[in-house]
C-alpha positions as a Markdown table, in Angstrom:
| # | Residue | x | y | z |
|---|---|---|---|---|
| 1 | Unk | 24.4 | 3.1 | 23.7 |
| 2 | Unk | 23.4 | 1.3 | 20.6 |
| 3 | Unk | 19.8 | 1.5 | 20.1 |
| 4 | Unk | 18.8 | -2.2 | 20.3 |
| 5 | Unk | 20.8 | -2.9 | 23.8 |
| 6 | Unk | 18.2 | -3.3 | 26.6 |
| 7 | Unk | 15.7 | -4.5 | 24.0 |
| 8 | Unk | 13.8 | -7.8 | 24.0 |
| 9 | Unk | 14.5 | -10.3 | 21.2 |
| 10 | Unk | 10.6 | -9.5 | 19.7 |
| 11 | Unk | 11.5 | -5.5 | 20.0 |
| 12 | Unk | 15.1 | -6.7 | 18.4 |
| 13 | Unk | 14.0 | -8.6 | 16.2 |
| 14 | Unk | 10.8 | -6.2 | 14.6 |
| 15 | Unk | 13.0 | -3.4 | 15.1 |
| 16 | Unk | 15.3 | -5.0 | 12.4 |
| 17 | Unk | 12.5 | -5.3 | 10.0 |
| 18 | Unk | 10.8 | -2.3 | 10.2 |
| 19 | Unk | 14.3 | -0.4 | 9.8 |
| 20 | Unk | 14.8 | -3.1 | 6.1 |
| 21 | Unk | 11.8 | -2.4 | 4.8 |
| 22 | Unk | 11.0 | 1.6 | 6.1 |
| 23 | Unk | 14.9 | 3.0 | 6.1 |
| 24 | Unk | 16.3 | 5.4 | 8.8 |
| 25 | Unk | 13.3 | 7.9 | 8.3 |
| 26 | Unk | 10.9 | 4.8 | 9.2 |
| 27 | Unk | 10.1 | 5.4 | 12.7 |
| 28 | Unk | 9.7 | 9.4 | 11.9 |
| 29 | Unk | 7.7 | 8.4 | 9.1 |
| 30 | Unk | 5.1 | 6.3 | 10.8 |
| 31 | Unk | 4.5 | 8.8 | 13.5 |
| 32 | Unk | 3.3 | 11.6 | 10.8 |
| 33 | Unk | 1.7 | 9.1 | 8.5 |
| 34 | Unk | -0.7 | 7.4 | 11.8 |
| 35 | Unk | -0.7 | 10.9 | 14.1 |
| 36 | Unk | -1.5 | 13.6 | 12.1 |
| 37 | Unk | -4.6 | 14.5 | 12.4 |
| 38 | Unk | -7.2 | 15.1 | 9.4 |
| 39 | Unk | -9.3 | 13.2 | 6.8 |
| 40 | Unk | -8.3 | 10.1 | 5.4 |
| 41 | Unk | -8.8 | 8.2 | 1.6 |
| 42 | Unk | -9.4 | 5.1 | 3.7 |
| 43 | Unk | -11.3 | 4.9 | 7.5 |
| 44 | Unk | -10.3 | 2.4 | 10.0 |
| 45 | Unk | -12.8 | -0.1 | 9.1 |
| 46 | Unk | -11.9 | -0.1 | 5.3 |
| 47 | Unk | -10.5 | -4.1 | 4.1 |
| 48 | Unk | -6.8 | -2.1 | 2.4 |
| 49 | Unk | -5.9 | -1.4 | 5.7 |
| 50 | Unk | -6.6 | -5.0 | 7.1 |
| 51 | Unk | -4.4 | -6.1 | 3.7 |
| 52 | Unk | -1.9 | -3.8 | 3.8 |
| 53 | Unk | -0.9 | -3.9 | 7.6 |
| 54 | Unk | -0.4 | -8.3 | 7.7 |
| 55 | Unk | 2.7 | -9.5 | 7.3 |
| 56 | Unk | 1.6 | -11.6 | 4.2 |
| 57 | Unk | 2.5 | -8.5 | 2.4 |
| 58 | Unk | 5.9 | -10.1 | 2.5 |
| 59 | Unk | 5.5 | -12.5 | 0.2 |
| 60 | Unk | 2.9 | -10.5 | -1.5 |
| 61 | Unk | 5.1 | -7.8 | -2.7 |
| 62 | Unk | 7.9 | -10.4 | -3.7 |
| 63 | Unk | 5.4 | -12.2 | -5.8 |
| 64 | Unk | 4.4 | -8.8 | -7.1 |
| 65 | Unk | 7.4 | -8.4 | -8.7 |
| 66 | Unk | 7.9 | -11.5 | -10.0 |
| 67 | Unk | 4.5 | -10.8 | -12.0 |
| 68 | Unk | 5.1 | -7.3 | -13.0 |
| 69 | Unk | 8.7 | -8.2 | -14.7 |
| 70 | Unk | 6.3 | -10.3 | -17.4 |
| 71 | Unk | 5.0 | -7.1 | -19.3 |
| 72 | Unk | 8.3 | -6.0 | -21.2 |
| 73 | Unk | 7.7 | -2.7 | -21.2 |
| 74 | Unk | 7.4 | -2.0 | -17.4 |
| 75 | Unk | 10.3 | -4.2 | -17.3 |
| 76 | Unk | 12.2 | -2.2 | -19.6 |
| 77 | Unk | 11.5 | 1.0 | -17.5 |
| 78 | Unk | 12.2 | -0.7 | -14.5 |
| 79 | Unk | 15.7 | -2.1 | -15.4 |
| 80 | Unk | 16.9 | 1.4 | -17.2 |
| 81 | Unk | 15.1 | 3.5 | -14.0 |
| 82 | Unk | 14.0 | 1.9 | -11.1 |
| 83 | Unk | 18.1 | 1.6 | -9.8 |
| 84 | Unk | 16.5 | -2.1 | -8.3 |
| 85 | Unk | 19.7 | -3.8 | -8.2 |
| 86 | Unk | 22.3 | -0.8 | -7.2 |
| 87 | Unk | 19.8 | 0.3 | -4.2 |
| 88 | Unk | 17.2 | -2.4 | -3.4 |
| 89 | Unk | 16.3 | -1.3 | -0.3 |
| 90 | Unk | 15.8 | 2.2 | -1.3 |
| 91 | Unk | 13.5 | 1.4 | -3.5 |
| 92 | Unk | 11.3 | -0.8 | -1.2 |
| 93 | Unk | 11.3 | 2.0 | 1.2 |
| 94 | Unk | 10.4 | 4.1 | -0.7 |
| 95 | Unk | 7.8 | 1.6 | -2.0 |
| 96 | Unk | 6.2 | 0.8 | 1.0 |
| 97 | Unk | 5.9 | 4.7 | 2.7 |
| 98 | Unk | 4.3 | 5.3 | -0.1 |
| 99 | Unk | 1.9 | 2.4 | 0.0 |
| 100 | Unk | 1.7 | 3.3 | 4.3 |
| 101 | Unk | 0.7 | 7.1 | 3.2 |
| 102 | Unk | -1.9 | 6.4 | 0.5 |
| 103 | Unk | -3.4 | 3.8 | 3.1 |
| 104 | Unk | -3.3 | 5.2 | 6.4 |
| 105 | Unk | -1.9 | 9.0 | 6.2 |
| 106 | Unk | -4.1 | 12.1 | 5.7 |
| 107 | Unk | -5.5 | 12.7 | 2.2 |
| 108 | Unk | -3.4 | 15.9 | 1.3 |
| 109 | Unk | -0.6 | 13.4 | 2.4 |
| 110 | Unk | -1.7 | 11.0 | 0.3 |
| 111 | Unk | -2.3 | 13.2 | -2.5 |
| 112 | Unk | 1.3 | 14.8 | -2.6 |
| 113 | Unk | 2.7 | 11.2 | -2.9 |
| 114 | Unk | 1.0 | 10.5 | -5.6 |
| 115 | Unk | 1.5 | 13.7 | -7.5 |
| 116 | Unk | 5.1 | 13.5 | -6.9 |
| 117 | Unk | 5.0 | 9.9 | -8.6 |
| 118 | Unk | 3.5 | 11.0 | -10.9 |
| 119 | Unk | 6.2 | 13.8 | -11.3 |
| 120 | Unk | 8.8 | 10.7 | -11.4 |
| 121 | Unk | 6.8 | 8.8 | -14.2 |
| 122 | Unk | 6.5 | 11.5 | -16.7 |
| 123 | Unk | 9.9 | 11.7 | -16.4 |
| 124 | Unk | 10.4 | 8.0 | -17.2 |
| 125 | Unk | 10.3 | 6.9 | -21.1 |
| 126 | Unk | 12.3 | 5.0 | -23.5 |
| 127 | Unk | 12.6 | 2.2 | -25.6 |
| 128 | Unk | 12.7 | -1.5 | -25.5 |
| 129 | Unk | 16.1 | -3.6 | -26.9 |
| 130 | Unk | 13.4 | -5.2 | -29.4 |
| 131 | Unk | 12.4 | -1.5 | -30.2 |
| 132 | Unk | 9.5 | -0.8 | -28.5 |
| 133 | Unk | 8.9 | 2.8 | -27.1 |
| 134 | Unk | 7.4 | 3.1 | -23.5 |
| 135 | Unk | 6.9 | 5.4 | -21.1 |
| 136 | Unk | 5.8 | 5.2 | -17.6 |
| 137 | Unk | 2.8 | 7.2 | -17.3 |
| 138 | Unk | 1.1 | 5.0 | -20.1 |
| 139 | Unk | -2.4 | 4.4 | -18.4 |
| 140 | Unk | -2.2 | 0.6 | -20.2 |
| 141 | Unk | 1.1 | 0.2 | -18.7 |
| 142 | Unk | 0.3 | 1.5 | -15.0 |
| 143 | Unk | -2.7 | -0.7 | -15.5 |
| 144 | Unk | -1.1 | -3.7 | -15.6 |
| 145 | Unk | 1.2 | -2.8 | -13.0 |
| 146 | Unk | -1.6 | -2.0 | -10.2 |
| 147 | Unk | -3.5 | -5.6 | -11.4 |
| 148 | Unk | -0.5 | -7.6 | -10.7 |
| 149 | Unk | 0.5 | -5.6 | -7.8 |
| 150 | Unk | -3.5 | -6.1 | -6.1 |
| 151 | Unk | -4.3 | -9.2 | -7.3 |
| 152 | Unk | -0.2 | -10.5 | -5.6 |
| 153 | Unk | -1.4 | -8.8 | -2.3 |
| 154 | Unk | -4.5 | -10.0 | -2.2 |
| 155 | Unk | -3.3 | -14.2 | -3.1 |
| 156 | Unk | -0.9 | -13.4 | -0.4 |
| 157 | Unk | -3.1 | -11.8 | 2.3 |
| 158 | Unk | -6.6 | -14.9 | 1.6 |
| 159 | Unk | -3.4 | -17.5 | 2.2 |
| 160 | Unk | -1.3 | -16.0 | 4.9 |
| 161 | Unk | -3.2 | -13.4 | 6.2 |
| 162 | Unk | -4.5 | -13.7 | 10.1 |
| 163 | Unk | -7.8 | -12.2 | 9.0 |
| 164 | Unk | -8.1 | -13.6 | 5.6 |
| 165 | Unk | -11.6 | -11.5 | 3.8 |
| 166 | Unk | -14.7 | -12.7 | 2.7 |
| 167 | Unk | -15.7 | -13.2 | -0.8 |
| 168 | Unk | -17.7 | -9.2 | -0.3 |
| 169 | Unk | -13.9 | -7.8 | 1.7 |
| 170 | Unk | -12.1 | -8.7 | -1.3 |
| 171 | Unk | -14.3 | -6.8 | -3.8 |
| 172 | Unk | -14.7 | -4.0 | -1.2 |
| 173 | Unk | -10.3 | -4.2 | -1.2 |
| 174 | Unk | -9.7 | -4.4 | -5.1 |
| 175 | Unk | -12.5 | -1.1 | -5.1 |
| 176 | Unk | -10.2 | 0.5 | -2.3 |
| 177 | Unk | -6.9 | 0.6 | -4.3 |
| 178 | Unk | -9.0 | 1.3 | -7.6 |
| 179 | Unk | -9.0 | 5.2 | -5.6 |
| 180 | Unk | -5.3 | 5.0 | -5.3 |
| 181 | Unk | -4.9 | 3.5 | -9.2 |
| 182 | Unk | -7.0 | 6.2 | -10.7 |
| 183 | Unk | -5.2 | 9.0 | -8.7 |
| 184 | Unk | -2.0 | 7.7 | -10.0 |
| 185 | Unk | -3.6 | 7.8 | -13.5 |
| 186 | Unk | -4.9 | 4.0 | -14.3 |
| 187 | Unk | -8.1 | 4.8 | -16.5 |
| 188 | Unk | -11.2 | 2.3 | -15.3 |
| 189 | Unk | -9.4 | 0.4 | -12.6 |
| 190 | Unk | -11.0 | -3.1 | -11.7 |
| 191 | Unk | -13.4 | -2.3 | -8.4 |
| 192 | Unk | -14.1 | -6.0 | -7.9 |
| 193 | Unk | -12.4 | -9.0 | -7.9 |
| 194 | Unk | -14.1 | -10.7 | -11.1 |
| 195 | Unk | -12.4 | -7.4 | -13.0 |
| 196 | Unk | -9.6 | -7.9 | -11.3 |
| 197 | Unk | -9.3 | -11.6 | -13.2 |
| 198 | Unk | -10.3 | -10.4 | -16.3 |
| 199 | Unk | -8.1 | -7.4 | -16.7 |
| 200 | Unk | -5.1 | -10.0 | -15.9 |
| 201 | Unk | -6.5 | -12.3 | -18.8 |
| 202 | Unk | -6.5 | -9.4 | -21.0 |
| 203 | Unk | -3.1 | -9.2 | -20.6 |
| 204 | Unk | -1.7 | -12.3 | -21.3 |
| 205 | Unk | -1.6 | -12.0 | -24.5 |
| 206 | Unk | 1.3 | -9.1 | -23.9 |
| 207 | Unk | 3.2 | -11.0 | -21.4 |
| 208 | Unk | 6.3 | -12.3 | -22.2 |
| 209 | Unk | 10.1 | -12.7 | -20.2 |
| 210 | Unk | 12.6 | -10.9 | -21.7 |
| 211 | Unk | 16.0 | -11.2 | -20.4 |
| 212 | Unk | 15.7 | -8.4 | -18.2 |
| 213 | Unk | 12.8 | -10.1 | -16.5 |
| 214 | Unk | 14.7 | -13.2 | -16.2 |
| 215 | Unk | 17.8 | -11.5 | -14.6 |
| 216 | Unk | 15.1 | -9.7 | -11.9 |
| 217 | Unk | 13.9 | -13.1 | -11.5 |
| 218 | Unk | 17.6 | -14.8 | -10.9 |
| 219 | Unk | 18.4 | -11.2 | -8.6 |
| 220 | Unk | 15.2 | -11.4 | -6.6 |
| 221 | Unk | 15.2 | -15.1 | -5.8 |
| 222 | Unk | 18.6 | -16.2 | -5.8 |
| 223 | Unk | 21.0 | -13.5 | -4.9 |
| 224 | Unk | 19.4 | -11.0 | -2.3 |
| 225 | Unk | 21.0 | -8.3 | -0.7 |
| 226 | Unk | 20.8 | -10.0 | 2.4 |
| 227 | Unk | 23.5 | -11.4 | 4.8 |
| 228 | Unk | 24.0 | -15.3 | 5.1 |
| 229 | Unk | 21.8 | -16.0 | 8.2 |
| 230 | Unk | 18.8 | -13.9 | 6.5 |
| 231 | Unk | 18.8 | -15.8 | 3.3 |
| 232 | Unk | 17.7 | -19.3 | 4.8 |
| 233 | Unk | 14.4 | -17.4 | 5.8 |
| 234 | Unk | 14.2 | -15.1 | 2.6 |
| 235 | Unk | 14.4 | -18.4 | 0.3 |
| 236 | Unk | 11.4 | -19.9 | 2.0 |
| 237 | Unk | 9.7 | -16.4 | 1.7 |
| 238 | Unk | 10.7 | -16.6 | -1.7 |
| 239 | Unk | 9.6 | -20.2 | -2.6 |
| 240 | Unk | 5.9 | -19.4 | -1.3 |
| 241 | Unk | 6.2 | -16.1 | -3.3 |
| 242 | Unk | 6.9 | -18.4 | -6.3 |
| 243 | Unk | 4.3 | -20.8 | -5.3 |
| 244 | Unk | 1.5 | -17.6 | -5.0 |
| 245 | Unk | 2.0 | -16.5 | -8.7 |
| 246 | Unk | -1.3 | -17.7 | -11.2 |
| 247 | Unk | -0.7 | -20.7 | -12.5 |
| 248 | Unk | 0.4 | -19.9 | -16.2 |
| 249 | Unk | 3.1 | -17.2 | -14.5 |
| 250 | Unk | 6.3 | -19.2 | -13.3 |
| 251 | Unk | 6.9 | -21.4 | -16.5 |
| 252 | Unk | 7.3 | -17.7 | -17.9 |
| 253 | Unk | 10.0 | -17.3 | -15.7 |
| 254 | Unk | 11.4 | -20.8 | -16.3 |
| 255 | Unk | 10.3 | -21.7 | -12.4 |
| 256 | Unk | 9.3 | -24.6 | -11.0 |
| 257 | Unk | 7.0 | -24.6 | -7.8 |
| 258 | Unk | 6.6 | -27.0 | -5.9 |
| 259 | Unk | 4.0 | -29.5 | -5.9 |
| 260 | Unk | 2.5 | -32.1 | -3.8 |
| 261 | Unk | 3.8 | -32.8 | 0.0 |
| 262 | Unk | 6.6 | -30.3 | -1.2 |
| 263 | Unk | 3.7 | -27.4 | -2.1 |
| 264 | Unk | 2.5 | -28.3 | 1.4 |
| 265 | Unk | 5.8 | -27.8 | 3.4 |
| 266 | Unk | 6.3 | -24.6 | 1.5 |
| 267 | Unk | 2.9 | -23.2 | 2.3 |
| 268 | Unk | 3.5 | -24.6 | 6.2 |
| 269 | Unk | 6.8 | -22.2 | 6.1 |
| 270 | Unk | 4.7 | -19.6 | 4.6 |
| 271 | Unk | 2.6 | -19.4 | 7.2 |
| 272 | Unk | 5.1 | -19.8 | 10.0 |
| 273 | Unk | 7.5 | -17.1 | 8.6 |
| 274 | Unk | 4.4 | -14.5 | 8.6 |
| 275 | Unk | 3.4 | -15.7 | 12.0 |
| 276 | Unk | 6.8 | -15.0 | 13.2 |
| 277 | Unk | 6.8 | -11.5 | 11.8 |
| 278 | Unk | 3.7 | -10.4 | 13.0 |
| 279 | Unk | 4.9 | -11.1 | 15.9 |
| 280 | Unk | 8.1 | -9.5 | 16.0 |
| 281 | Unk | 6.4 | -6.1 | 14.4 |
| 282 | Unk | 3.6 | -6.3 | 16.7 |
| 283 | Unk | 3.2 | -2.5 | 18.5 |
| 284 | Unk | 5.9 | -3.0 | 21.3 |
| 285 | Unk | 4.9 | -3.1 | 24.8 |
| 286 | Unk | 6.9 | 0.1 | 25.5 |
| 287 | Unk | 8.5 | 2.6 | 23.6 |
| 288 | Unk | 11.7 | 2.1 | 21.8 |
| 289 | Unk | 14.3 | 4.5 | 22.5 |
């Protein structure tokens, strides 16, 4: 009996997601990282757990990677490494169990994901078509990568979140993933969101798209892994990821967001898509089988 039949279209429908964006170990997954018992990085009450459980993380973590590809080097590692275009959904699984363990799972959980990507980063080093040597356990380098990453999380989650945080949560969230950044090896993370803006603005200076970033950008936006009836969704998901990014970002990228009454439709669909899918992943009534 296939594993969807008897459901409703919410259970269908989230089951579908959460199977996209966790992979077949999802569901096995989710039960150690919320139902083991012991101490945690993070307690119930703490504002990463409020930001990382929304659905704006959607069009946060798109948006996030739109802003990452700007620093040549970490898109230089990611093109030769990451395996982003042969195995796209591998790698978002595997990005977001991490980012569930760190968040919600145990601390020694938490700690052996971190240490073994760390283990994957030491590995990862090389150099730049213009020359440039990197690797990927550069402290600069994961610095930048966590700003863009926290700062693309938090736009998304203060304008699509259903609990958007006040001015003292989104301190008190930048200063709870400065605990994950420094395990991963960022020296000095940003534990407030006024750092958090002036570590980006220190960075401009290195920001440039290469063609690699510009192919990610192309990949990500307008040719998805998707099938047909997911991609009229996806592209409004992407247009408000688009729309999220700081203001100097998309000309980088040789984007245009919108503007005026067509800003304002795209943010509308923003909000409806993230409605939709916190309803659809929404803890079922009953449990799946």
């Amino acid at each position: 009996m296939p594993a969807t039949e008897g459901l409703t279209l919410r259970e269908r429908l989230g089951s579908t997601l959460f199977s996209r964006v966790a992979g077949p170990s999802g569901p096995a997954n989710r039960a150690r990282i919320h139902n083991t018992p012991g101490p945690r990085w993070f307690g119930p009450d703490r504002p990463i757990r409020t930001v990382h459980g929304d659905a704006s993380m959607f069009i946060g973590g798109l948006s996030a990677l739109l802003l990452q590809s700007l620093h040549p080097l970490a898109m230089a590692a990611v093109a030769a490494h990451s395996g982003f275009r042969g195995d796209p959904w591998g790698r978002l699984q595997r990005t977001s169990t991490f980012l569930a363990v760190t968040t919600y799972g145990t601390a020694q959980d938490a700690q052996d994901a971190v240490e073994r990507v760390r283990a994957v980063h030491e590995r990862i080093r090389g150099t730049t078509a213009a020359g440039e040597p990197y690797r990927a356990a550069d402290p600069h380098l994961l610095g930048w990568v966590h700003a863009a990453e926290v700062d693309s999380f938090l736009r998304a989650h203060q304008r699509f979140g259903a609990q958007p945080l006040d001015a003292a949560g989104c301190d008190a969230y930048v200063a709870d993933t400065a605990r994950v950044a420094t395990a991963l090896g960022v020296v000095d993370p940003p534990r407030d969101r006024a750092a958090l803006t002036a570590l980006l603005t220190r960075y401009r200076p290195e920001l440039r798209a290469t063609p690699e970033a510009l192919d990610a950008a192309r990949f990500i936006l307008r040719h998805p892994p998707l099938p047909w009836p997911a991609r009229a969704p996806y592209a409004l998901l992407a247009a408000n990821a688009v729309n999220l990014l700081p203001p100097w970002a998309p000309a980088l990228l040789g984007l245009r967001p919108a503007t005026g009454p067509g800003a304002t439709c795209v943010r509308l669909s923003g909000h409806a898509l993230t409605r939709t899918i916190r309803w659809a992943m929404a803890p079922p009534s009953r449990p799946l089988r």
